[in-house]
N, C-alpha and C positions, 0 to 999 in steps of 0.2 A: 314492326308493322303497326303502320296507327286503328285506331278501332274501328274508321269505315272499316279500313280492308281487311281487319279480321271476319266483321260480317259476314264480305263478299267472301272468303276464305270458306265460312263454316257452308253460306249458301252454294257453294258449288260443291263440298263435301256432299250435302245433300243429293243434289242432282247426280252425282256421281253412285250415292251409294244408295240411297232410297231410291229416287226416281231410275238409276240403273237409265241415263241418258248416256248415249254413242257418245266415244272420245271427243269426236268433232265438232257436236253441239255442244258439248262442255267447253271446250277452247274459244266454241266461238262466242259461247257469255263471258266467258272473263276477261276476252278482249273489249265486249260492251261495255262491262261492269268498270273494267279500269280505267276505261276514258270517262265512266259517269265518278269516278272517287278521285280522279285528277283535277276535272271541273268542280268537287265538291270541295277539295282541299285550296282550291283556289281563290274559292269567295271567302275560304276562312273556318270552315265549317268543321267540327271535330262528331257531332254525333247527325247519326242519319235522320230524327227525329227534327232538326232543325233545318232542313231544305222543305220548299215551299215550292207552286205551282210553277211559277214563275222563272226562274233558276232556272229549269226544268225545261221552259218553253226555251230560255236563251239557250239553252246548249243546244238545241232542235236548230234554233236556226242559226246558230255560227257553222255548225255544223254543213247546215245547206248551204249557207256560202261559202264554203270550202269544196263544194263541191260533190256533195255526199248526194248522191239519187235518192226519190223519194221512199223507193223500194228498200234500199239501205236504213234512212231511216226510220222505217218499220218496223224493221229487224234492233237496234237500236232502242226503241221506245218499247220493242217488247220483251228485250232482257231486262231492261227496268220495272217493269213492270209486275214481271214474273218474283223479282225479286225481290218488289216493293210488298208483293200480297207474301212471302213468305215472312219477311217482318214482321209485320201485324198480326201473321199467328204466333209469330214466336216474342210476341210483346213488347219488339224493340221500339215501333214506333206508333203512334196512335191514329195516324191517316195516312193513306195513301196522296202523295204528292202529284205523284203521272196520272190519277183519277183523270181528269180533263183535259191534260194534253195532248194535242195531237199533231202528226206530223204530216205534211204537204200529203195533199189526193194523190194516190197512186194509180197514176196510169195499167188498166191492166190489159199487157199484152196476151193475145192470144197467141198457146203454142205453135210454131213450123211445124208440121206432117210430114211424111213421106206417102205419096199414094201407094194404092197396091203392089201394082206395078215395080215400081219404085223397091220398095221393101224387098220384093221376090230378088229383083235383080241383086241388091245388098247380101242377103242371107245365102244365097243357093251359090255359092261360092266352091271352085274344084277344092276337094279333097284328094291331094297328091303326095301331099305333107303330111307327116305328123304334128309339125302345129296347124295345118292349115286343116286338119282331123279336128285337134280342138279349137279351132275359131269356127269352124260349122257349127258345132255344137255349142259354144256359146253366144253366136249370135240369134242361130232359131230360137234359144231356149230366153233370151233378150225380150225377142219379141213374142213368142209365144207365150209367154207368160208376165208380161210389163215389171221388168223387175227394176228396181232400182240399181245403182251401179253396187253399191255396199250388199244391199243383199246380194248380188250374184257373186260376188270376189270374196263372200264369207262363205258358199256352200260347201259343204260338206255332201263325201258320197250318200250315208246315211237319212239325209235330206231329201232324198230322191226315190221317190218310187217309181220305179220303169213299169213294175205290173199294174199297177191302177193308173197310171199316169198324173203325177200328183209331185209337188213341188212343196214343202215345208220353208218358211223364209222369214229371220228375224228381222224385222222391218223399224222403222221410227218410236222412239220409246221403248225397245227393247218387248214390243208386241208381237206375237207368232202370229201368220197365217198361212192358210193353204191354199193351193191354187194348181189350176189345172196344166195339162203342160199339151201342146197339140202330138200330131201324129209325127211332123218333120222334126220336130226337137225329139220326141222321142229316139227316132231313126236314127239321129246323130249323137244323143247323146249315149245309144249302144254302141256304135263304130267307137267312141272315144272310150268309151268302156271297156270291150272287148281289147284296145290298144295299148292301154294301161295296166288290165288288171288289178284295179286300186284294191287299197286297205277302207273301210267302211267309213274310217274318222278321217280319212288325206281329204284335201280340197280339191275339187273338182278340177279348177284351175288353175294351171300352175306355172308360174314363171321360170327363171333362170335359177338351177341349181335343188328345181323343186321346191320352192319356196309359195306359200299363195299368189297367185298374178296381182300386180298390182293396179291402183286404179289408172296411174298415166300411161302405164303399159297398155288398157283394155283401151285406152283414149287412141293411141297410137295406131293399132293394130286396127281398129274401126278406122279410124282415119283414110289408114292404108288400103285398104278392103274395098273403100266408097271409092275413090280415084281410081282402081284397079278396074273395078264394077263399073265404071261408066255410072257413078250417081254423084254428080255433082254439085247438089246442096251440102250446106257443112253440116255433116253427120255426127253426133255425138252421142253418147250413150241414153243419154233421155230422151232423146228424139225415136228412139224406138219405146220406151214409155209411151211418149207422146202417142204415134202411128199408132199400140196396141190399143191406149182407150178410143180413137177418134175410129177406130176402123170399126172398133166391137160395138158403139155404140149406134154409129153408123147403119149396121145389121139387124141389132138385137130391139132398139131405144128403150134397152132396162139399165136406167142411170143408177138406181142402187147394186144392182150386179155387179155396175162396173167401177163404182165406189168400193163394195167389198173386195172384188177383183185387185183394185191399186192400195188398197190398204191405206186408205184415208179417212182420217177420223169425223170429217166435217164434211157433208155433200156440198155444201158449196165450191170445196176444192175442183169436185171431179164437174161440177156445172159448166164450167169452160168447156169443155167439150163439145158441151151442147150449143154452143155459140158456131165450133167449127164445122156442125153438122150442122147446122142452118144455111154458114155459108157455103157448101157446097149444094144444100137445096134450091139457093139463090142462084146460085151459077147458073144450077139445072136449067131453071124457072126463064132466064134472061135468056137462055141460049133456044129455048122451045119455044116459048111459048107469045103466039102470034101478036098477042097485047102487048108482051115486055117493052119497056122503057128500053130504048138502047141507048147507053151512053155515043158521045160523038168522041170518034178518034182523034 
């Protein structure tokens, strides 16, 4: 291994064992990091301390004309980055290179919804089945609680309080939080209780052979669910993410509620939202109101 990639080796040791980051964000830096020590072995380069601004910018943009989204390269400039500030604590190198570079404006898309409507018809799904017992149960508990895909396919029974109504979920960074869970998830997630009879440490959901369900399995079975249900947008498991913030804040407009709610470290993550509650004010506004501009068909 040459000495870039031992760096890169100890720095993701790191994030693995200090920062205690999810398998999948670890794979997903060292898939960064090896395309930035490929590019770095290319120009000639043996220690990190000798790449420059510039380098830097070229791989940014060979990169875009290969066809890389700008949003990609974000992701990209930010495992660099991450790993450039760990050098400089750990003395390897005396500046940061990525300091100034940047990659193409990022378009930001606002997330697809499901209206209410919409959501009720997805969730409230017959229970006839014993799995279709547990897909009630984890699609309310989905949206009643905006869970990410990884936090609901990690739950444990233990995680769950059915008498306070209360959800425990290790979320991004290996951060706990708690969250409430409604009354229809609760309903269901007793029926799939009562069904089981679980042990306190088994996973909530469980695939083939008892195993934790997995994530293309939960991809699948949602799939199956929306076309069954008459909801015909492509349905995915963050789209019920999406639906919980736009609805609650929709109701509530306490943006930090539903920042702690989604378990995001930055409000300006959960600020989007507030983009989609505007546009649905705007719809209002155009469809009422006897001034509105109306566009021409």
């Amino acid at each position: 291994m040459s000495g870039l990639g031992a760096d890169i080796a100890r720095y993701l040791d790191y994030l693995r064992v200090e920062k205690r980051y999810a398998s999948g964000t670890v794979v997903n830096y060292a898939r960064e990091l090896a395309l930035l020590e490929t590019y770095a072995q290319s120009l000639g380069l043996v220690h990190w301390r000798e790449l420059r601004a510039e380098p830097l910018r070229s791989l940014v943009a060979r990169e875009h004309r290969r066809g890389r989204e700008p949003g990609s390269l974000h992701h990209l400039l930010s495992a660099c980055r991450s790993f450039f500030r760990w050098l400089l604590r750990e003395g390897v190198i005396a500046q940061d290179p990525a300091l100034d570079v940047r990659a193409p404006k990022l378009r930001r898309k606002l997330p697809q919804v499901l209206d209410v409507d919409e959501t009720a018809a997805l969730v409230e799904i017959p229970t006839d089945t014993p799995d279709a017992v547990q897909d009630r149960a984890m699609l309310e508990l989905f949206y009643s609680s905006g869970l990410r895909l990884s936090e609901l396919t990690g739950l444990v029974w233990r995680d769950i309080d059915l008498a306070q109504a209360l959800v425990r979920v290790l979320g991004k960074g290996s951060k706990t939080r708690v969250v409430p869970i409604g009354s229809k998830a609760i309903e269901a997630l007793h029926a799939l209780h009562e069904q089981v009879r679980p042990e306190a440490d088994s996973h909530i959901f469980r695939g083939r052979g008892g195993r934790p369900i997995s994530p293309t399995s939960v991809r699948k079975r949602l799939k199956g669910w929306a076309q069954s249900q008459g909801v015909w947008k492509r349905v995915y498991p963050h789209l019920l993410r999406h639906s919980f913030a736009s609805h609650l804040l929709e109701s509530s407009g306490d943006l930090r509620a539903v920042q702690e709610l989604l378990g995001h470290a930055d409000i300006s993550t959960t600020q989007i939202y507030t983009h989609l509650d505007f546009q649905h004010l705007a719809r209002v506004y155009d469809a009422a109101h006897p001034r509105a501009r109306r566009r021409k068909e």
